[in-house]
N, C-alpha and C positions, 0 to 999 in steps of 0.2 A: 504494500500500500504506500503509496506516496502522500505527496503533505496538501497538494490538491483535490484528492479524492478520499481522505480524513475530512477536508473543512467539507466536502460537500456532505458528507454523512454527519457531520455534528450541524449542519443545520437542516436537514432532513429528520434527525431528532428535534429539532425545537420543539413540537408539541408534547413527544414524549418525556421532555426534558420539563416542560412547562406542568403536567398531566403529575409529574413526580415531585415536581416542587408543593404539588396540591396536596396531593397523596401525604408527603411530609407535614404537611401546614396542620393534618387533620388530627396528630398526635404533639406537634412543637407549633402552637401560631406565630411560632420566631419566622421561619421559616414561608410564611405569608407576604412579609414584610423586605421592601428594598430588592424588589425585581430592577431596577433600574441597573443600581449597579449588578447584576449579575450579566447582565446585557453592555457592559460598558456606558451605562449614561450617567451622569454625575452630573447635581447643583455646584453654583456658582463656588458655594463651600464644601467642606467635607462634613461632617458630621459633629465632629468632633476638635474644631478649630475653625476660627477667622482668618486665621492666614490664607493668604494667597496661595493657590496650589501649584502654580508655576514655580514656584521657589523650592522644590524639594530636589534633594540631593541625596539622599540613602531609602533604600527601597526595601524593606523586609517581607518573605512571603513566609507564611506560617500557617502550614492547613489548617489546625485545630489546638483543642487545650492543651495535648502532652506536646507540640512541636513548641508553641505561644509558651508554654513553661519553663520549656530547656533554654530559649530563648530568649527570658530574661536579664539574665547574667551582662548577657552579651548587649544588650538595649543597655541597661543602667553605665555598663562600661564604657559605652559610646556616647553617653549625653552626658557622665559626669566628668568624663577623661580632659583636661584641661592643655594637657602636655603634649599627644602627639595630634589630635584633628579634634578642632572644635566644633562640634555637629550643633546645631540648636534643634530643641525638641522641631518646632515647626518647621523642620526641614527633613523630617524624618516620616514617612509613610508606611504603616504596617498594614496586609493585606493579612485577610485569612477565606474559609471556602463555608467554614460552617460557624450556626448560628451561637454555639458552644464556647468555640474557637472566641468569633467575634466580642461574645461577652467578660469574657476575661483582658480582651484587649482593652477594651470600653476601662473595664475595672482600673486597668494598669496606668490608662489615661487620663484619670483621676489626679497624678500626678505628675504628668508630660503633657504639655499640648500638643500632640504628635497628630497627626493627621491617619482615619483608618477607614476603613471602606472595603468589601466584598473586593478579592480577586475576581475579572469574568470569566465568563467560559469561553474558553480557547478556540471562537470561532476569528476569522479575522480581523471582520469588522467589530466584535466588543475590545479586540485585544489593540487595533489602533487606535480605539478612541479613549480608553484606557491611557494607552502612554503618549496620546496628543494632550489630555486632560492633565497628567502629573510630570509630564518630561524629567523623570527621572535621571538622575546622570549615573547612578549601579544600582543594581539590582542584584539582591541576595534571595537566593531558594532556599529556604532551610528541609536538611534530608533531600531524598533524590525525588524530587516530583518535576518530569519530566510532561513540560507545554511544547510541542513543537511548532504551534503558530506563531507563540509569543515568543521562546526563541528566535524564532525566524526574524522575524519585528524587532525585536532588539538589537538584534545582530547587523539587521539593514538602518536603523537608528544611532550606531556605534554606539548603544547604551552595555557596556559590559556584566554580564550577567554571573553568578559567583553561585555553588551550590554547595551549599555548608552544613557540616555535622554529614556527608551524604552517606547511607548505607544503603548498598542492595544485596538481598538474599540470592541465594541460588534459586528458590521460588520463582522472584519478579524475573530474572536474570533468563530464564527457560522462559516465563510467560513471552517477554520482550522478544527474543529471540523466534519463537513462533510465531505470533502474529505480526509486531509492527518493527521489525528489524533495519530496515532502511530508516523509518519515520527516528528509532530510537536513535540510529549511527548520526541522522543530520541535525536530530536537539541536540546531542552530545556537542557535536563539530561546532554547535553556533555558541557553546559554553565557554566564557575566559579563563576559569578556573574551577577548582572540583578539590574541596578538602573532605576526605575521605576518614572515614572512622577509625577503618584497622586495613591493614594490608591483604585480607581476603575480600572486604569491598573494594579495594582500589583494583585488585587484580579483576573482578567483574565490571568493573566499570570500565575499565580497558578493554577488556575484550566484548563489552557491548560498542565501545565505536570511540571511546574517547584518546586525543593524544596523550599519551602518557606523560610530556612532559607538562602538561595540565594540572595531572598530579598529585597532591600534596597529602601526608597522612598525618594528620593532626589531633587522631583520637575523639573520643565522643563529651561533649561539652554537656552533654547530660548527668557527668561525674561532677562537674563542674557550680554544682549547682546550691542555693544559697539556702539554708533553712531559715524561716524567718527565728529571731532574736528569743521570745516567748515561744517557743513551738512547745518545748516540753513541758514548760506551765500550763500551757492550752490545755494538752493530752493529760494532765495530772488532773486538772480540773473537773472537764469533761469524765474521766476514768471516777473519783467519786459519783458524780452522779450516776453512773451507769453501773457503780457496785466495785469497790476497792476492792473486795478479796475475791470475787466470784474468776473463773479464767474468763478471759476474753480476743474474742481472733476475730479477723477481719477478711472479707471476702473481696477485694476492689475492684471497682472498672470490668464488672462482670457484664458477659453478651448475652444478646438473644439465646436462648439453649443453654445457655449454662448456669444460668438461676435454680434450675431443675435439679442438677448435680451438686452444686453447692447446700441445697438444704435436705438433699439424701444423706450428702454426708455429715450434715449437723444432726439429723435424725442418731445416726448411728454415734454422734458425740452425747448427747444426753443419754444414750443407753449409758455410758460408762464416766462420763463427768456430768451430772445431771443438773449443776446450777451453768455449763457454759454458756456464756452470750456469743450471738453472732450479729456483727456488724456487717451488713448485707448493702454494697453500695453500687449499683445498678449503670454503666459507664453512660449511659443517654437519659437525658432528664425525661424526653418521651415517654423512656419504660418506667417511670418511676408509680404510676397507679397502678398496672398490668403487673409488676411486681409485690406490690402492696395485695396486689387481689389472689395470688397463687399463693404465697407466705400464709394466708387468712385461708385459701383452700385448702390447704395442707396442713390444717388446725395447729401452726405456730401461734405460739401468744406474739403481737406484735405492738410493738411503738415506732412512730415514723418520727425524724426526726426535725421536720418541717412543722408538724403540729406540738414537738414537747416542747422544741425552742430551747436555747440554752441553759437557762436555768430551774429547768425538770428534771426532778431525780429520775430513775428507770426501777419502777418495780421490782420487786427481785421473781417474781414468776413471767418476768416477757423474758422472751427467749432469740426473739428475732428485734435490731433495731437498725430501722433501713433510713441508710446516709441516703435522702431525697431531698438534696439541699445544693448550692453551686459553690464552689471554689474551699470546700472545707475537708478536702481529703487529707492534705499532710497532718490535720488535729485529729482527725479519725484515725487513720494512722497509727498516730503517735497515744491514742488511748488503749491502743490492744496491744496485748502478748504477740501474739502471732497473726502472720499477713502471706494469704493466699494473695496473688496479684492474677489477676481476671484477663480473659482473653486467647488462654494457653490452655481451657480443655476442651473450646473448641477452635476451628481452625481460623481464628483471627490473626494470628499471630504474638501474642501478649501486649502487654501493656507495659509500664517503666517501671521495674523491679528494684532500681537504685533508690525510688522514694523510700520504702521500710527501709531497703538496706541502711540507707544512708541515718534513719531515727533507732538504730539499732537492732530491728526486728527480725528474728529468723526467717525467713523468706521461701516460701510454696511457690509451685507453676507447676502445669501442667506441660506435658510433649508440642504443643504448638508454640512454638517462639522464636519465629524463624524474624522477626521483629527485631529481636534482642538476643542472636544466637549465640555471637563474641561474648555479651555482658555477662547472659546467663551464665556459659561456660565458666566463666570468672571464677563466679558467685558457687558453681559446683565444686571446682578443683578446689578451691578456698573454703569448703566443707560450711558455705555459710547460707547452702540453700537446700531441698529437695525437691525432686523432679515427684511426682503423682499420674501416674496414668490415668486415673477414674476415681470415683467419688467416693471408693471403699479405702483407697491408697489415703484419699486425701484425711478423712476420717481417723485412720489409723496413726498417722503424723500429727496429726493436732493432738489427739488424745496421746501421744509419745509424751511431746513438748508440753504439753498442760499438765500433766503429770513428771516431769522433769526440768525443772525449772532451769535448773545448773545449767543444762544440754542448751535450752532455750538462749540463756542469756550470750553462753562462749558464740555459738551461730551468730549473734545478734553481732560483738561485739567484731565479729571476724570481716562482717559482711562491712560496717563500719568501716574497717582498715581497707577494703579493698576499694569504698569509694574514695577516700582519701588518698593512695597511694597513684591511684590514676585521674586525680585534678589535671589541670595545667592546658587541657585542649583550648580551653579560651583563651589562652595569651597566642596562643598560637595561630588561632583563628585570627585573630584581631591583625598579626602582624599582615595576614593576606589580605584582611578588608581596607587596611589602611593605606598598604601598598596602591591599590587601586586607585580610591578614592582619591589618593594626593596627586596619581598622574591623571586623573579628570579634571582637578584644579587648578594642574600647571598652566 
């Protein structure tokens, strides 16, 4: 397939496209809202700032909540860095794809006047009205999300485009490969640079089309990443109300289908720890009633955590207490023993298993993690996690650690050191985005 007969089929979806925007709208009414820019159309202003949108000069894309979070670090170091490029928030542009994503951007801009708005879809015309609207002078992809229009467009714009933190699995790397292998070799070709996680993604991104001396391995900036100051007052907080002595584990960022397995094996946890609580937190705010409703089928005692609100203690006979709330995972977290991370028993590929690591928590997943297969790896060889085939495994592991606290805490403590040991990818990143940046300026 070539990059002409792509655009003609992505607007030959437009209804289909339009038809599923609906379809979403009908579980998130986020997702109702701001067709315009998904289309490339943009107000005088952005959303989110009075500045002028002609004036921006760093472009960050950031699909959703776990890319927008690793990607923090690297925002803050950029607007407060005084010493080698002085960026001003209003000159700074963050995109994202989902309504998720967008909200914690919103959040973050509470504190930057930074300009944000809906990346569009990669047909031609939203993707040049797009960069006629913010003429961007770089652009940053955070992770490998490959646009081959808007590459194309940038590349013909001499806007140099930069792909950071990128990992690809052997998974996407076969996907690419079969279907759109030319489309993948000419996004690669229109890219200026490519910092690459670990040296088994660099070597698939190479062999999907890009020039090696492109590049660079710079490690995963997800290690990199900042706990807020009070996290562990939060989680001590929170852990009173929710019952100091009883165990407590957490199930996070869990998908469609795997709600199911996650409270077979909490069933099989009250056979043998009969006061454990389970912290059930659902990765889409959508699922958050539809989960609420199968917990209540499956005759758990439940409390939501949207109706107790902060300062509600938790009964000591509720059994299930479902995180249905936004931006409060690292406190959820940090109030349990033990943290399944969601996404790995079934084939999504996981989710970011360095947030427990990182608040000390021995750390579960299941066999899909093709996401986080380096990290994972890590976190096995370092004895500071367990792999769970099925929801009898997972069951039997909590119940280990609920019952051995000692085993619990050394894991916790281990997993810890392995995020720390592997800091440092953001300085590193930084030196490549700056590089850029200043010969745009020259």
């Amino acid at each position: 397939m070539n990059r002409i007969t792509y655009s003609l089929l992505l607007y030959l979806l437009t209804p289909l496209i339009i038809v599923r925007l609906l379809w979403r709208g009908v579980k998130a009414r986020e997702y109702l809202s701001r067709w315009g820019e998904r289309f490339g159309v943009y107000g005088i202003y952005s959303a989110t700032s009075k500045a002028k949108q002609k004036s921006i000069k760093l472009w960050i894309h950031t699909v959703s909540v776990g890319e927008f979070i690793a990607t923090v670090p690297l925002l803050e170091h950029l607007l407060n860095d005084k010493s080698n490029y002085n960026l001003r928030a209003d000159e700074l542009l963050i995109t994202t794809t989902t309504p998720t994503g967008s909200a914690r951007v919103v959040e973050f801009l509470n504190r930057f006047s930074a300009h944000h708005v809906y990346l569009p879809y990669d047909q031609p015309g939203a993707v040049n009205r797009f960069l006629k609207n913010y003429q961007p002078l770089v652009g940053v992809i955070m992770e490998t999300e490959l646009w081959p229009n808007l590459f194309h467009s940038c590349a013909k714009r001499n806007i140099p485009v930069l792909l950071a933190n990128a990992r690809l699995s052997q998974r996407s790397q076969d996907g690419y490969k079969r279907w759109i292998p030319k489309l993948a070799y000419e996004s690669l070709q229109s890219v200026t640079s490519i910092m690459a996680q670990s040296q088994d993604d660099a070597k698939r991104i190479v062999a999907l089309g890009a020039d090696s001396e492109k590049v660079v391995i710079t490690g995963s900036i997800k290690f990199d990443m900042q706990l807020p100051d009070d996290i562990e007052a939060q989680g001590e907080k929170l852990r009173r109300e929710l019952g100091g002595e009883r165990p407590v584990w957490i199930a996070a960022s869990t998908r469609e289908g795997e709600d199911e397995q996650i409270l077979a094996a909490h069933k099989i946890i009250l056979d043998s720890v009969s006061d454990a609580l389970l912290i059930l937190v659902p990765r889409h705010p959508e699922r958050f009633n539809s989960v609420a409703k199968l917990v209540k089928k499956l005759e758990f005692k439940l409390q939501r955590r949207s109706i107790a609100g902060d300062n509600c203690s938790c009964a000591d006979d509720v059994q299930v207490y479902l995180g249905d709330t936004m931006g409060e995972l690292l406190q959820l977290y940090s109030a349990a023993d033990i943290a399944y991370v969601g996404g790995s028993l079934v084939a999504t590929g996981s989710h970011n298993m360095l947030e427990p690591a990182a608040l000390g928590k021995p750390v579960l997943f299941g066999p899909h993690r093709f996401n986080f297969a380096d990290i994972s790896k890590m976190l096995l060889e370092q004895e500071a996690a367990y792999e769970v085939l099925n929801h009898t495994e997972l069951a039997n592991r909590v119940i280990f650690l609920a019952q051995n606290s000692d085993t619990a805490c050394q894991m916790g403590e281990r997993g810890r050191l392995v995020v720390e040991k592997n800091r440092g990818a953001l300085k590193r990143l930084l030196v490549e985005v700056y590089k850029v940046l200043k010969l745009k300026l020259v």
